[in-house]
mmCIF file as gemmi writes it, N, C-alpha and C atoms, coordinates in Angstrom:
data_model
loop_
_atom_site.group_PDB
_atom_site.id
_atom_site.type_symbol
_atom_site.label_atom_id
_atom_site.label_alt_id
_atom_site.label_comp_id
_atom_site.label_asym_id
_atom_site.label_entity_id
_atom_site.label_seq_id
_atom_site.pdbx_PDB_ins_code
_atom_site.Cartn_x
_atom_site.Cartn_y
_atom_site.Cartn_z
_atom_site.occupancy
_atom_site.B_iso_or_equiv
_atom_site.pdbx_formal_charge
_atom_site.auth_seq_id
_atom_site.auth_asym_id
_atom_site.pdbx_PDB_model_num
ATOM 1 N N . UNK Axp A 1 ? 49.246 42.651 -13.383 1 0 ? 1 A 1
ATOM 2 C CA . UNK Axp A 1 ? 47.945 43.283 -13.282 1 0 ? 1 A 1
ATOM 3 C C . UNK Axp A 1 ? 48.088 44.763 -13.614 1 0 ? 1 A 1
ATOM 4 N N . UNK Axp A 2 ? 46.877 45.184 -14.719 1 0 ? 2 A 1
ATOM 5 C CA . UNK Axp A 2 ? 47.228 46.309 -14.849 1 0 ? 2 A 1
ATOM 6 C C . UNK Axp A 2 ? 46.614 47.527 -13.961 1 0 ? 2 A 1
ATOM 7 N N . UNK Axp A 3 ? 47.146 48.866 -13.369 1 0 ? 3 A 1
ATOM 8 C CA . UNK Axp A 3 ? 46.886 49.454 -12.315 1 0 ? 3 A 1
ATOM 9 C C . UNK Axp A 3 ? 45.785 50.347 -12.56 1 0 ? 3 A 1
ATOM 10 N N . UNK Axp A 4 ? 44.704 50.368 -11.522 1 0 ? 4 A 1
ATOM 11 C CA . UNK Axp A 4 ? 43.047 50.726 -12.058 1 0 ? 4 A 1
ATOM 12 C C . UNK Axp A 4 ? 43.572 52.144 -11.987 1 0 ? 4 A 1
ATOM 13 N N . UNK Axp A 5 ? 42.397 52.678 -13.144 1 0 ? 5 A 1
ATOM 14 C CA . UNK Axp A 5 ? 43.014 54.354 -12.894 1 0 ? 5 A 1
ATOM 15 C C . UNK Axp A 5 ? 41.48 54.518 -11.785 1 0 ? 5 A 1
ATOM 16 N N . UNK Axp A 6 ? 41.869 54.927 -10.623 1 0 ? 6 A 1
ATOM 17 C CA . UNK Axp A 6 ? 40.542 55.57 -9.381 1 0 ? 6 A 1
ATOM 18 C C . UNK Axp A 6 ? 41.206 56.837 -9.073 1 0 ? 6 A 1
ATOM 19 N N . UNK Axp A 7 ? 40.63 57.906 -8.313 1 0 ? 7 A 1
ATOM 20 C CA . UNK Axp A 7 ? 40.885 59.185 -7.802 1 0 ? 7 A 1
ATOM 21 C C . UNK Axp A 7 ? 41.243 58.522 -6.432 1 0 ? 7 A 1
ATOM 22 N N . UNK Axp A 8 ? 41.724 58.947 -5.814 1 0 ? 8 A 1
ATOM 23 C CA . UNK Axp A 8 ? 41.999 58.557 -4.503 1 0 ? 8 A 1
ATOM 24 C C . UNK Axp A 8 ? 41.58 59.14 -3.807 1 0 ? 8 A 1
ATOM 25 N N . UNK Axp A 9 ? 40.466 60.103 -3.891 1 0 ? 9 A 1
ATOM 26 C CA . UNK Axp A 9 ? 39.224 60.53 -2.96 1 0 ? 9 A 1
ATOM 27 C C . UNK Axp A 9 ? 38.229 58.989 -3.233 1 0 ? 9 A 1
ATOM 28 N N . UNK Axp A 10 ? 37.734 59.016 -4.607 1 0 ? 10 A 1
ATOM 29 C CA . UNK Axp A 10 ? 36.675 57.639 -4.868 1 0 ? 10 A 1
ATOM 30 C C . UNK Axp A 10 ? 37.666 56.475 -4.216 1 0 ? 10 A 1
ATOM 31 N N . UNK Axp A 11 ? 39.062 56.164 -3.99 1 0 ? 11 A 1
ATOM 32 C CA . UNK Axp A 11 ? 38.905 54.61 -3.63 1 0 ? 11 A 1
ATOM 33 C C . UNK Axp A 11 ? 38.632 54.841 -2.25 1 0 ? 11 A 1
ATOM 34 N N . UNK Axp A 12 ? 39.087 55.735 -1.524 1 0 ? 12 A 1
ATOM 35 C CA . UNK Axp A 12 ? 38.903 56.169 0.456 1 0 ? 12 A 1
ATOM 36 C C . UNK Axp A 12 ? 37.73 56.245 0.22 1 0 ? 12 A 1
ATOM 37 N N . UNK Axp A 13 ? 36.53 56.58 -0.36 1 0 ? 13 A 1
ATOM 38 C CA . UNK Axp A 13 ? 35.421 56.554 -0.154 1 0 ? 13 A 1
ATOM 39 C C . UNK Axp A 13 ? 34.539 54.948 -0.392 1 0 ? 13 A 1
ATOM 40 N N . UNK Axp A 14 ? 35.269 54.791 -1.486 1 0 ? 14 A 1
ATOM 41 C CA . UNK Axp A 14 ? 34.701 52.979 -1.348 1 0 ? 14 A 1
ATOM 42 C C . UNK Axp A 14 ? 35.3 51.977 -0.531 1 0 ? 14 A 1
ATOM 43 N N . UNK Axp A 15 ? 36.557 52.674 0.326 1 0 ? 15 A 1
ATOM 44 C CA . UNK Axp A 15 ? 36.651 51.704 1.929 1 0 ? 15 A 1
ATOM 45 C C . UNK Axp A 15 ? 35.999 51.591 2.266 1 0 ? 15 A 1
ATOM 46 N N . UNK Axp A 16 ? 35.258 52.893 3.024 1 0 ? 16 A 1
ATOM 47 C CA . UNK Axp A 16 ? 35.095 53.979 3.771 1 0 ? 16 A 1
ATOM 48 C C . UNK Axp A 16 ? 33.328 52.883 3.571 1 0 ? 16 A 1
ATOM 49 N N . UNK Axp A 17 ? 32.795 52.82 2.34 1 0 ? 17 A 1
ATOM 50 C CA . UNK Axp A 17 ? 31.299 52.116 2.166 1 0 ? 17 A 1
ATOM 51 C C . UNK Axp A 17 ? 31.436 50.596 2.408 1 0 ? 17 A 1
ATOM 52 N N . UNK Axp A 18 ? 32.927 50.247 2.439 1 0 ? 18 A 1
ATOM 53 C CA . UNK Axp A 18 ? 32.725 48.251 2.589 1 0 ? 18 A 1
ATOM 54 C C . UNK Axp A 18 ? 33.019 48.24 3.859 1 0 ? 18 A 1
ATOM 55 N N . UNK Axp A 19 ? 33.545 49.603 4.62 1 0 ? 19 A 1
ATOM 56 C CA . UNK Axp A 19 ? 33.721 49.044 6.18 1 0 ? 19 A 1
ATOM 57 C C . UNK Axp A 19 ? 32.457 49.177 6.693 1 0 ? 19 A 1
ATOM 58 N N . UNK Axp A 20 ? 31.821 50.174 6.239 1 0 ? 20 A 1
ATOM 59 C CA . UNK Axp A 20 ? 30.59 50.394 6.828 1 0 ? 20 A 1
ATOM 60 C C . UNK Axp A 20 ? 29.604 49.316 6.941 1 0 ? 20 A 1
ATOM 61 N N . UNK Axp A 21 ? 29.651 48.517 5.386 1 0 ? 21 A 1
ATOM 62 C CA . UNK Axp A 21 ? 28.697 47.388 5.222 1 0 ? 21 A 1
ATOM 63 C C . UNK Axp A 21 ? 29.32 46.059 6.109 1 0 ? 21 A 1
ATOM 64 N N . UNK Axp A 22 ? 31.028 46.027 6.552 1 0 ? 22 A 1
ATOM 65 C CA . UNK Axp A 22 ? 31.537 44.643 7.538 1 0 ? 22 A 1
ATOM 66 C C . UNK Axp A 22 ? 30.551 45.554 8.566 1 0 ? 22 A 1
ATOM 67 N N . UNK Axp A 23 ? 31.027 46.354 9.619 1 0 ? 23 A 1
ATOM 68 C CA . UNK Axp A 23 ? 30.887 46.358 10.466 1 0 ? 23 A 1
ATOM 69 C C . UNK Axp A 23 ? 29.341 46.252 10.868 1 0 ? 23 A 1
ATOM 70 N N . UNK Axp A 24 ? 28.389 46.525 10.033 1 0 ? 24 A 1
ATOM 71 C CA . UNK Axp A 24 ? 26.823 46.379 9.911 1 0 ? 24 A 1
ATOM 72 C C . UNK Axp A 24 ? 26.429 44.865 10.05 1 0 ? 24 A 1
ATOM 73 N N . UNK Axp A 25 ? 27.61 44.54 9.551 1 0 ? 25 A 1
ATOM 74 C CA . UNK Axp A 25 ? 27.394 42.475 9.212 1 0 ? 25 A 1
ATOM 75 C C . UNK Axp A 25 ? 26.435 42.297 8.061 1 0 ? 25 A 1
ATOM 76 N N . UNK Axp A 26 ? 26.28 43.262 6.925 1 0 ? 26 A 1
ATOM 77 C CA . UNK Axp A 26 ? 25.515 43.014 5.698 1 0 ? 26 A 1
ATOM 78 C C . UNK Axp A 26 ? 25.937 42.58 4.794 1 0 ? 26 A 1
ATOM 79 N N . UNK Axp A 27 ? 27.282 41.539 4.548 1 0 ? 27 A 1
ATOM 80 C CA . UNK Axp A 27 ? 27.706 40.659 3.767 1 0 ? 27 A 1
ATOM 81 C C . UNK Axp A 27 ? 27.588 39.371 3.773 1 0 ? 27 A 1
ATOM 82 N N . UNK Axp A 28 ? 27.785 38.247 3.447 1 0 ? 28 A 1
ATOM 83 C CA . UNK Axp A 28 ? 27.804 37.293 3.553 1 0 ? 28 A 1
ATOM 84 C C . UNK Axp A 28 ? 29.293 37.045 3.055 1 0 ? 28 A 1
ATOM 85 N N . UNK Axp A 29 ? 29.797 35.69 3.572 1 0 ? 29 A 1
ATOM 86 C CA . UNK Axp A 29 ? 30.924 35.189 3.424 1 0 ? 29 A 1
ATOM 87 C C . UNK Axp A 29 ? 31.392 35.654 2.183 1 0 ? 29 A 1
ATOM 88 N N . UNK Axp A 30 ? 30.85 34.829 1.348 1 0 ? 30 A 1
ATOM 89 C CA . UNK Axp A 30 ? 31.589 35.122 -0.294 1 0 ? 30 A 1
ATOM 90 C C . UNK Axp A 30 ? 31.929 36.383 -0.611 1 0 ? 30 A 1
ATOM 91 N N . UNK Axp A 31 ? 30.657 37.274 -0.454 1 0 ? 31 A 1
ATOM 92 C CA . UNK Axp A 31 ? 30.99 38.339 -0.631 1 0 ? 31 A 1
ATOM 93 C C . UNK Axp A 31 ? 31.589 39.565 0.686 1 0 ? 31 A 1
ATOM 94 N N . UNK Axp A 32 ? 31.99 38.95 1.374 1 0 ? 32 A 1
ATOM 95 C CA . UNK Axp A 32 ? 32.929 39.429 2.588 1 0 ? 32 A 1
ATOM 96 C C . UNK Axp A 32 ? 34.578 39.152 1.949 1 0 ? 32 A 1
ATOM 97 N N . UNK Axp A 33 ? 34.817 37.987 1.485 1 0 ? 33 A 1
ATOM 98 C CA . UNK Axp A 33 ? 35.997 37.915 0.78 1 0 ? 33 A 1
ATOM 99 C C . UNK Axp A 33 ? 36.378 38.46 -0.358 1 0 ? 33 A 1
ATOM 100 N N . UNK Axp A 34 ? 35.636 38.682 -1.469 1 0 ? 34 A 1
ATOM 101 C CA . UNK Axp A 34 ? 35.316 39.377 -2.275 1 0 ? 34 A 1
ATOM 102 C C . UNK Axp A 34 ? 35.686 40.714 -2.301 1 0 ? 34 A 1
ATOM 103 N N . UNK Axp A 35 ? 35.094 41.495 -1.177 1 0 ? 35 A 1
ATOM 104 C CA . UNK Axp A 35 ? 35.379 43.029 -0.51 1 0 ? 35 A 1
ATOM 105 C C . UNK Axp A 35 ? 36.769 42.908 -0.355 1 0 ? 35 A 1
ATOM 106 N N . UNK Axp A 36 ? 36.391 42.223 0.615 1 0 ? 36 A 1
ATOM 107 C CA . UNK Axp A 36 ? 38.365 42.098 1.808 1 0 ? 36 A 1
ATOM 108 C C . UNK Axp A 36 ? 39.334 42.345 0.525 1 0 ? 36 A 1
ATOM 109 N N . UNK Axp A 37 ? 39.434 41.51 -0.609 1 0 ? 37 A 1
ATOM 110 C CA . UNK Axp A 37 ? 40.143 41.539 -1.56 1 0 ? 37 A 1
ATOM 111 C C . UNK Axp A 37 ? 40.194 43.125 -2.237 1 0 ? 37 A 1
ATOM 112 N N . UNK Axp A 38 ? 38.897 43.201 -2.409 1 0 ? 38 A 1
ATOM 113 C CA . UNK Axp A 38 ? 38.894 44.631 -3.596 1 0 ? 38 A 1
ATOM 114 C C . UNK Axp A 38 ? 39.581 45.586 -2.356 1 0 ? 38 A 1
ATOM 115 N N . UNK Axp A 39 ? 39.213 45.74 -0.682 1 0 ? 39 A 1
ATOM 116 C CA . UNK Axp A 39 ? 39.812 46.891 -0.198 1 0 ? 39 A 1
ATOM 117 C C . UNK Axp A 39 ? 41.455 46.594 -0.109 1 0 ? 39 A 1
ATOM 118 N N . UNK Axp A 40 ? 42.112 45.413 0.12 1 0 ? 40 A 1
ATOM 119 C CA . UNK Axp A 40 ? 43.357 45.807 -0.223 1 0 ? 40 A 1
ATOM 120 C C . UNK Axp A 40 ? 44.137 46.245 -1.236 1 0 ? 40 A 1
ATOM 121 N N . UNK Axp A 41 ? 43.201 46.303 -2.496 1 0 ? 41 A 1
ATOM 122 C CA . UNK Axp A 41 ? 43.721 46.494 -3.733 1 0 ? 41 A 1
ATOM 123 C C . UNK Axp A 41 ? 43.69 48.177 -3.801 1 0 ? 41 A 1
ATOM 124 N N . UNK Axp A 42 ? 42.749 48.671 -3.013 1 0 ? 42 A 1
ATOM 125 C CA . UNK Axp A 42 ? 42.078 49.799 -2.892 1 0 ? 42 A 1
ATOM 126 C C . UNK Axp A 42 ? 43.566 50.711 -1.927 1 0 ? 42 A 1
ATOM 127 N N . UNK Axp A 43 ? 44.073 49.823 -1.103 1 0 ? 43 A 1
ATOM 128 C CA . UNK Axp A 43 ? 44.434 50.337 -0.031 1 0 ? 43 A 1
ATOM 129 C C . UNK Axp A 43 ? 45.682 50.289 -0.686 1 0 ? 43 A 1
ATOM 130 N N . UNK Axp A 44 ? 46.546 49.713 -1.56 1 0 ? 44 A 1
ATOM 131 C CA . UNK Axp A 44 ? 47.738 49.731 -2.631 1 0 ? 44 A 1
ATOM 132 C C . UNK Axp A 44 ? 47.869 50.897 -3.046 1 0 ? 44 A 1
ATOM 133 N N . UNK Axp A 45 ? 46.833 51.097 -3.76 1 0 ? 45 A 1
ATOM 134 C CA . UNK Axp A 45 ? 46.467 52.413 -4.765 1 0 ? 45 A 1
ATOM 135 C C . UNK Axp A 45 ? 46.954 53.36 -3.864 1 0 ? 45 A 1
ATOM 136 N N . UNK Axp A 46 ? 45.675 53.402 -2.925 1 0 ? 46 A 1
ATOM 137 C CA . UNK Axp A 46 ? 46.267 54.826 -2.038 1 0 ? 46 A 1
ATOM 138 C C . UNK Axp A 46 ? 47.689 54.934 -1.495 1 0 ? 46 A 1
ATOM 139 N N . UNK Axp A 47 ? 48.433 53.842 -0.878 1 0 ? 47 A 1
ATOM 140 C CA . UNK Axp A 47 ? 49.508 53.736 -0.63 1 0 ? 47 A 1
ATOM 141 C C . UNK Axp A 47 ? 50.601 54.24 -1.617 1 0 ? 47 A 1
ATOM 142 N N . UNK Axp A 48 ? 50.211 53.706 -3.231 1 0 ? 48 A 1
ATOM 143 C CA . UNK Axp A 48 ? 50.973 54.432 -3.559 1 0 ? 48 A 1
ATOM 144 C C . UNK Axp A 48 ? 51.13 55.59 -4.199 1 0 ? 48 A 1
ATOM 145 N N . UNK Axp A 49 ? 49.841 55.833 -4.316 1 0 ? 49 A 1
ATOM 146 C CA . UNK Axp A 49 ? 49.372 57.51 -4.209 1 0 ? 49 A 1
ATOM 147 C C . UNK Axp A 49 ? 50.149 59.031 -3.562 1 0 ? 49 A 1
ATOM 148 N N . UNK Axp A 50 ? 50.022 58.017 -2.116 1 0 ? 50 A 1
ATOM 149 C CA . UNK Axp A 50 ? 50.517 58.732 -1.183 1 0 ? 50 A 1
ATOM 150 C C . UNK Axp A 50 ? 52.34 58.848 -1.329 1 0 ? 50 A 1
ATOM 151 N N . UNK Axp A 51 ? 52.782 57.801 -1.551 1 0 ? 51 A 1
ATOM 152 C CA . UNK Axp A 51 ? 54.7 58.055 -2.03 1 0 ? 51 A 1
ATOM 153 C C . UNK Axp A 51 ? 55.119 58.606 -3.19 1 0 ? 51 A 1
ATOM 154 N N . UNK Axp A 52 ? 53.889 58.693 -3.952 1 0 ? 52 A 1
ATOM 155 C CA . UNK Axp A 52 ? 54.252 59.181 -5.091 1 0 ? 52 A 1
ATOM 156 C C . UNK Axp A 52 ? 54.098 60.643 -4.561 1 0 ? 52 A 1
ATOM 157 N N . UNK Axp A 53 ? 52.806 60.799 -4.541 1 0 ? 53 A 1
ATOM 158 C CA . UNK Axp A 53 ? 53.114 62.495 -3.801 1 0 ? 53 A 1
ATOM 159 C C . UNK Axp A 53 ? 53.756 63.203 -2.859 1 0 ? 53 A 1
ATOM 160 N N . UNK Axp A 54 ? 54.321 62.275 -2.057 1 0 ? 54 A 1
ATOM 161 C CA . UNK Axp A 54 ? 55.374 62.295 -0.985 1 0 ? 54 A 1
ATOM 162 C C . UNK Axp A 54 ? 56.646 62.891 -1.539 1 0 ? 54 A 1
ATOM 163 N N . UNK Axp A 55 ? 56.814 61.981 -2.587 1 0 ? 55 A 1
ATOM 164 C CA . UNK Axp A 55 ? 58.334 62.289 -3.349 1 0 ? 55 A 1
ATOM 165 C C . UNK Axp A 55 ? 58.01 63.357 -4.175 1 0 ? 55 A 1
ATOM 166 N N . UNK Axp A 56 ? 56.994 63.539 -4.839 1 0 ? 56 A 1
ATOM 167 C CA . UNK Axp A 56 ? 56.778 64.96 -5.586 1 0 ? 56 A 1
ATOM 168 C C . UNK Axp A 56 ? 57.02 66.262 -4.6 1 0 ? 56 A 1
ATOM 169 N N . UNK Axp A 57 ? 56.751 66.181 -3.677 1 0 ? 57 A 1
ATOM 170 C CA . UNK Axp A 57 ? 56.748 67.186 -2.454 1 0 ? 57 A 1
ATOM 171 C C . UNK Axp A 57 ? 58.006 67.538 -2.209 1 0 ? 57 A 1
ATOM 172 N N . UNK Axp A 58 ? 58.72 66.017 -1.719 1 0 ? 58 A 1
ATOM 173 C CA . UNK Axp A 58 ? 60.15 66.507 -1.191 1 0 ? 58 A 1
ATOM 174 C C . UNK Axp A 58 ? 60.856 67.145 -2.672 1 0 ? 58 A 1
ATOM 175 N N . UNK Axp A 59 ? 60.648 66.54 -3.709 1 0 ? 59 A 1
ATOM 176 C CA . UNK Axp A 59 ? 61.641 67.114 -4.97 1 0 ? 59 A 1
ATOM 177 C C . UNK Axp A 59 ? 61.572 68.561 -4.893 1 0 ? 59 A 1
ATOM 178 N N . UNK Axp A 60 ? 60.211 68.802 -4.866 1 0 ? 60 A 1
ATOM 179 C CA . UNK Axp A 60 ? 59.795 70.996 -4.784 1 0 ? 60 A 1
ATOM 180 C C . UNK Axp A 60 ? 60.515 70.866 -3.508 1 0 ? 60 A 1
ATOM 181 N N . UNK Axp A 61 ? 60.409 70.467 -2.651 1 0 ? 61 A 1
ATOM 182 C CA . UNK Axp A 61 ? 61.275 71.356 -1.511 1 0 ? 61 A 1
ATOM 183 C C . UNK Axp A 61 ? 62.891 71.153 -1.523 1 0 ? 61 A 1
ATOM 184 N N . UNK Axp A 62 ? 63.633 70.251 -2.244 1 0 ? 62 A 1
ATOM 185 C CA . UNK Axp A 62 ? 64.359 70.295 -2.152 1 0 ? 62 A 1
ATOM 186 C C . UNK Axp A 62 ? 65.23 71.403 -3.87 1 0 ? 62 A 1
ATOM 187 N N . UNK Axp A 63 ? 63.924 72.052 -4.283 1 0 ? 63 A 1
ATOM 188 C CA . UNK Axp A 63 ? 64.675 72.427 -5.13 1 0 ? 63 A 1
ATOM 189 C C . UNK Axp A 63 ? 64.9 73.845 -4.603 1 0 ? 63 A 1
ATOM 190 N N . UNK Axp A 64 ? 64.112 74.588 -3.304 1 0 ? 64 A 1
ATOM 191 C CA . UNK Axp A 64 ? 63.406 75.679 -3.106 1 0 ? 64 A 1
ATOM 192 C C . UNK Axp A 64 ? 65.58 76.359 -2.656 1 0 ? 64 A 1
């Protein structure tokens, strides 16, 4: 699968709108699974967002 290009402000913000719509109960099944799916894909991204910039960080500090 190829890896979506999102900002990782926009994918935390489109959690951030499908939790809002579970916890409201304004889905229906199908499209409750549907979500569930797209936010873990969502939640990858950021994950590896976050190690990637993690390791960019430590490299500058370890060059200082």
């Amino acid at each position: 699968m190829a890896k979506e290009k999102i900002s990782y402000d926009d994918a935390v913000k489109e959690i951030e709108t499908t939790l809002e719509k579970i916890e409201a109960g304004d889905l229906g099944v199908d499209e409750l699974a549907e979500k569930v799916g797209r936010v873990t894909e969502l939640l990858k991204i950021c994950r590896d967002r976050l190690h990637k910039t993690e390791g960019q960080i430590d490299k500058i500090l370890d060059q200082s």
